[in-house]
C-alpha positions in Angstrom: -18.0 -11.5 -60.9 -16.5 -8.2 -59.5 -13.3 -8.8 -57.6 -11.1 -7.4 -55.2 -7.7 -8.7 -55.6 -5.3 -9.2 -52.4 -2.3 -10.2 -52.9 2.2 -9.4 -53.2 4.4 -12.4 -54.2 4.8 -14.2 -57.6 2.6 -17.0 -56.2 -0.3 -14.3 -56.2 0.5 -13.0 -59.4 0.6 -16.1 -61.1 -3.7 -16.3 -59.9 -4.1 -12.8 -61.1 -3.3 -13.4 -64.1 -5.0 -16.5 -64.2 -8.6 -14.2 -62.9 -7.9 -11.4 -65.8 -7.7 -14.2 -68.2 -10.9 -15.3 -67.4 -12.7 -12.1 -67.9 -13.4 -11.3 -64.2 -14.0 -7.7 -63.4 -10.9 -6.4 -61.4 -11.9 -2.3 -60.1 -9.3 -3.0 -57.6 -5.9 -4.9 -56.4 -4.6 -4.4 -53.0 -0.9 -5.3 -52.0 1.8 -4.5 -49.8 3.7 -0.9 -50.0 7.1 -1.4 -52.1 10.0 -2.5 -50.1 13.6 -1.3 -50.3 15.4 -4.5 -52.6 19.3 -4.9 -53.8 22.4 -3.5 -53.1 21.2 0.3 -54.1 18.0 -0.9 -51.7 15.7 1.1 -54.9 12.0 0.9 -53.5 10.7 -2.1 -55.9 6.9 -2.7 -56.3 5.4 -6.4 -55.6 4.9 -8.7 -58.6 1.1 -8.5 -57.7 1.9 -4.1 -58.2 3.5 -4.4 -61.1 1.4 -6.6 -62.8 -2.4 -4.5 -61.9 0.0 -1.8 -63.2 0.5 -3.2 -66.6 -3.4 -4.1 -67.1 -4.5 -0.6 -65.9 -6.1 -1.4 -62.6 -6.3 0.6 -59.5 -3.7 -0.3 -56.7 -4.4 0.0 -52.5 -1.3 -0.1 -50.9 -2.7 0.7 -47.2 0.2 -0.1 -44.3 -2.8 -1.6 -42.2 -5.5 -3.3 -44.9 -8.0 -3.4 -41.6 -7.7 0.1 -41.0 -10.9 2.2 -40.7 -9.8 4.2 -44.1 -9.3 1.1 -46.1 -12.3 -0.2 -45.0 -14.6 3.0 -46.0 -12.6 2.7 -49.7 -13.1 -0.9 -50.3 -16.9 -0.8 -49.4 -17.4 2.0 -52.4 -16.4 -1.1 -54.5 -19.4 -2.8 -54.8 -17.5 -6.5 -54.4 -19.0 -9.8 -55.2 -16.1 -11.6 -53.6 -12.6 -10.2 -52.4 -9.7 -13.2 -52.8 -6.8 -13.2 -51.0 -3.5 -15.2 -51.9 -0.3 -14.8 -50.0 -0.8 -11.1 -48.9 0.9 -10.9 -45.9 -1.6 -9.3 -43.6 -3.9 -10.8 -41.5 -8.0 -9.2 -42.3 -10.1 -8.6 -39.9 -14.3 -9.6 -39.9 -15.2 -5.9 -40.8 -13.0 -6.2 -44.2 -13.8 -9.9 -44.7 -17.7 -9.4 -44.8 -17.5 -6.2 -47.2 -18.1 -8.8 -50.2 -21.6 -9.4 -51.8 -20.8 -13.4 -51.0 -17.2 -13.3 -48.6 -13.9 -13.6 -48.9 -11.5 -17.1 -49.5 -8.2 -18.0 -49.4 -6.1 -19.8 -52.3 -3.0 -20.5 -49.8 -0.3 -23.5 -51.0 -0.7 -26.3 -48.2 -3.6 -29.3 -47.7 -4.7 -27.1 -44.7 -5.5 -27.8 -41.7 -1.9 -29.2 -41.9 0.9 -26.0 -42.5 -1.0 -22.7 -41.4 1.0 -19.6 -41.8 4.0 -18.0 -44.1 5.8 -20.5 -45.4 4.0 -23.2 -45.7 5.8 -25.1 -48.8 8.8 -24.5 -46.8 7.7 -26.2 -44.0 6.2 -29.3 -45.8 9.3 -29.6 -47.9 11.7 -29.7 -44.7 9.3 -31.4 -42.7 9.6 -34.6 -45.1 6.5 -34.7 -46.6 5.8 -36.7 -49.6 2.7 -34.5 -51.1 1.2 -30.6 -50.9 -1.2 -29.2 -52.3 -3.6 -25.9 -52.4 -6.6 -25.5 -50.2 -9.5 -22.5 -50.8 -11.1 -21.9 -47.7 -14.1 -19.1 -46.7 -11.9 -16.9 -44.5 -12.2 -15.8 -40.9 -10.2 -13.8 -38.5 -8.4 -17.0 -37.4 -5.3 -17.4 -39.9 -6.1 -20.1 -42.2 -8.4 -21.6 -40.7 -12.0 -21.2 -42.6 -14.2 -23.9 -43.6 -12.6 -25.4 -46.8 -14.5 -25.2 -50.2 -12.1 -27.3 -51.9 -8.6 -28.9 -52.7 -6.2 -30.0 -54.8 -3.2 -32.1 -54.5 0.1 -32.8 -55.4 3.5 -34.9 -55.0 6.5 -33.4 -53.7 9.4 -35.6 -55.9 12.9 -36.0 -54.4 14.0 -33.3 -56.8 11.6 -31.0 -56.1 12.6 -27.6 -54.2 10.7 -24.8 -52.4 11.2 -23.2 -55.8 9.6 -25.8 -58.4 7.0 -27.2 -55.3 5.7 -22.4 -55.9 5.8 -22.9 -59.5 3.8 -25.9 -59.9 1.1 -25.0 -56.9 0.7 -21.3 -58.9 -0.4 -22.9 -62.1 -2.8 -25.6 -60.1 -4.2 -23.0 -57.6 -5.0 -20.3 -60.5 -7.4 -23.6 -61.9 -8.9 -24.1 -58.4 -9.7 -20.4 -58.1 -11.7 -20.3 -61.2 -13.8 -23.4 -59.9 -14.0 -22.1 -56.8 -15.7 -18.7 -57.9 -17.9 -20.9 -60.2 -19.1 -22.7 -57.5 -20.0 -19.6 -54.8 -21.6 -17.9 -58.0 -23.6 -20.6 -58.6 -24.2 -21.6 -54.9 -22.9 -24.9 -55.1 -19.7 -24.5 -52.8 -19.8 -27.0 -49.8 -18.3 -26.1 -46.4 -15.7 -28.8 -45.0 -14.7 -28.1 -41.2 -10.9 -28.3 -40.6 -10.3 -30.7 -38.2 -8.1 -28.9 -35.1 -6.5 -32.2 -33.8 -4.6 -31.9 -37.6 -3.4 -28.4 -37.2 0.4 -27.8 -37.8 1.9 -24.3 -38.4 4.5 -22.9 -41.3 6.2 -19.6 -39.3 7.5 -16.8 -41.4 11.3 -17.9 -41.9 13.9 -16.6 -40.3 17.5 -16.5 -41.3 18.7 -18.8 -38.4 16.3 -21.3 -40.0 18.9 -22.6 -42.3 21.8 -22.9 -40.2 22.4 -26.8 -40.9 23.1 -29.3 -37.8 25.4 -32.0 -38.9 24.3 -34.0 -35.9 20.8 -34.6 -38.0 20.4 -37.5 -40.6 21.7 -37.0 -43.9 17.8 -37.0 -44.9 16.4 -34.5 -42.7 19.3 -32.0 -43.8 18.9 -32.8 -47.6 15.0 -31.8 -47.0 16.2 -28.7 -45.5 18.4 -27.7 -48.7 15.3 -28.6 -51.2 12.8 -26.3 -48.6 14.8 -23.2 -48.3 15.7 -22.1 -51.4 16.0 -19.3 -52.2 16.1 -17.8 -49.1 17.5 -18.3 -46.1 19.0 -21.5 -47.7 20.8 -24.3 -45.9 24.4 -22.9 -44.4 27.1 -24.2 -42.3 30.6 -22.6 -42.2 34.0 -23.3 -43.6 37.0 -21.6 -41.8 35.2 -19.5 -40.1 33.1 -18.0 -43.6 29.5 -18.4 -44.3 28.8 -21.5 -47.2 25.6 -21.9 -48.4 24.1 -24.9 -50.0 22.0 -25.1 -53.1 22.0 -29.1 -54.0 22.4 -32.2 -51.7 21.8 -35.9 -51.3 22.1 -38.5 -49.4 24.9 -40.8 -50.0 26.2 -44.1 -48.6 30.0 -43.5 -49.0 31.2 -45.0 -45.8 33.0 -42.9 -43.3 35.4 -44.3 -40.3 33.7 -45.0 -36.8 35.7 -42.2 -36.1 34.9 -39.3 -38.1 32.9 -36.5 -36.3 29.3 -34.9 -37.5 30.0 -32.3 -40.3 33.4 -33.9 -41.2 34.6 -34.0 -45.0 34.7 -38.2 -45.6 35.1 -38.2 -49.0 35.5 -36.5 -52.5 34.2 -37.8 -55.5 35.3 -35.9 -58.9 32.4 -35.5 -60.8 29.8 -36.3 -58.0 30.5 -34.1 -54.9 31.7 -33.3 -51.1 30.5 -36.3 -49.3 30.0 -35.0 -45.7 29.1 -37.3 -42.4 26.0 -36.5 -40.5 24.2 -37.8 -37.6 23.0 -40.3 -40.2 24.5 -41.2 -42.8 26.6 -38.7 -45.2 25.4 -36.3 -47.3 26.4 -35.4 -50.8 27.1 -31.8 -51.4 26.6 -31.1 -54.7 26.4 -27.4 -55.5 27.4 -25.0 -53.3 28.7 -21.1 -52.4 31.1 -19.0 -50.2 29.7 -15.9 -49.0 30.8 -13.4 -51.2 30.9 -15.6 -54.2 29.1 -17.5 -57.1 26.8 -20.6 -56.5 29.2 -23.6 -58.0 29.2 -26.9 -58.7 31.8 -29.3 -56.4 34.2 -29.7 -59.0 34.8 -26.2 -59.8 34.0 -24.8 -56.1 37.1 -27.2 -55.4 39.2 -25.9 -57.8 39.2 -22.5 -56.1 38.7 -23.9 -52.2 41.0 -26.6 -51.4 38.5 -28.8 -49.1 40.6 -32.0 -48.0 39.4 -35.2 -46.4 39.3 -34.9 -42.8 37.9 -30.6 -42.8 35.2 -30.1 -40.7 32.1 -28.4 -41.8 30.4 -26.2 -38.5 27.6 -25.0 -37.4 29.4 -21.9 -36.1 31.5 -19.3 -37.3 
């Protein structure tokens, strides 16, 4: 089948690959324009770029993929089917309905629940227990097309925004190979998504991981596992930015006394037990702005966190 490829982040890349494997017929990969990264902010192509770069295929990198111009090029194609996976524009109907069949969707949430950006963020923070990858025929409406199939996982307490990417890639690659098999062989069947279940995943936003110590121990844990790597969980310690990489929740009691965000404990080998709104939570790896990410033991050798310090939520 002859393919248009949409797609930037490693998530897309990862189904790319998967497609050129397969022995599709790729003419054409569009993509965001390269973005200014790192301290010398060098203009960097996406993964998706530098990939359709490496297998000789043709790259689109329009500012505005709807735009008359980008239209008139991608109708030269001669598409079967365009796929789209974590782009980052929204396509309007006159792009959409270039394809012989249409254009789906391989985007990393059981939709209709987590629409937009971030969706594995969101379901990670949020507390839920699975995810999962949903293809859907598209529509001008974000992520909302009729579904042509899923496929589930578990999120495990260890799990992180990171592994949750990694492991939805490899499963989503599979479910876009079966999901081209079935439109090609015109056996896909059209599921509805029910509007009364729609929930939404917002792009993130730094402020997104500034950590309130008045919420449970939990809820604040979820929010560590869901927002790496970026923005991550922070709070502040004297005044400086500390990020968190790894926390738990922990029942090392605290006095009726100690305040939200307060250092209860420290336990060599284990970690920075901190009280919250419920509960304390464990710190277990963490980072002052400025330096290396660290594990309690030896971020304590260099920061001198006593019992008693109080961990804020503002500079």
């Amino acid at each position: 089948m002859k393919i248009v490829f949409f797609g930037t982040s490693e998530f897309a890349e990862v189904i790319l690959k998967e497609l050129l494997k397969s022995g599709h017929d790729i003419p054409l990969v569009v993509t965001q324009p390269d973005k200014k990264k790192g301290r010398s902010l060098k203009l960097m192509p996406s993964p998706v770029k530098a990939l359709a770069i490496s297998e000789g295929i043709r790259v689109l990198q329009p500012e505005n993929a709807s735009s008359k111009e980008s239209q008139e090029m991608l109708g030269k194609i001669g598409a079967d089917l365009f796929v789209v996976v974590a782009f980052g524009q929204i396509l309007k109907y006159d792009i959409l309905s270039i394809p012989k069949y249409y254009s789906i969707n391989i985007h990393s949430s059981l939709l209709p629940k987590y629409r937009g950006a971030a969706p594995v963020n969101w379901a990670i923070t949020s507390g839920e227990v699975k995810t999962g990858v949903t293809i859907i025929k598209m529509n001008e409406e974000m992520d909302a097309g009729n579904i042509i199939l899923k496929k589930e996982i578990p999120i495990e307490s260890d799990d992180t925004a990171i592994t949750i990417n990694e492991k939805l890639a490899e499963i989503g690659a599979k479910a876009a190979l079966e999901a081209i098999e079935l439109i090609g062989a015109k056996k896909e069947r059209f599921v509805r998504q029910e509007e009364g279940e729609v929930t939404f995943a917002p792009r993130l936003k730094k402020e997104d991981g500034l950590i309130d110590w008045a919420e449970g121990a939990e809820k604040i844990a979820n929010k560590v596992r869901g927002l790496i790597p970026w923005p991550s969980a922070y709070t502040y310690l004297d005044g400086k930015l500390l990020k968190i990489w790894k926390a738990e929740p922990c029942e090392y009691p605290a006095a009726r006394t100690a305040k939200t965000g307060e250092v209860v404990n420290i336990v060599k080998g284990s970690g920075i037990a901190v009280k919250t709104g419920s509960g304390c939570l464990l710190v277990q790896y963490l980072q002052i702005e400025g330096k290396k990410i660290l594990d309690a033991d030896a971020f304590l050798r260099g920061h001198p966190i006593q019992k008693g310090m109080i961990l804020k939520s503002l500079a």
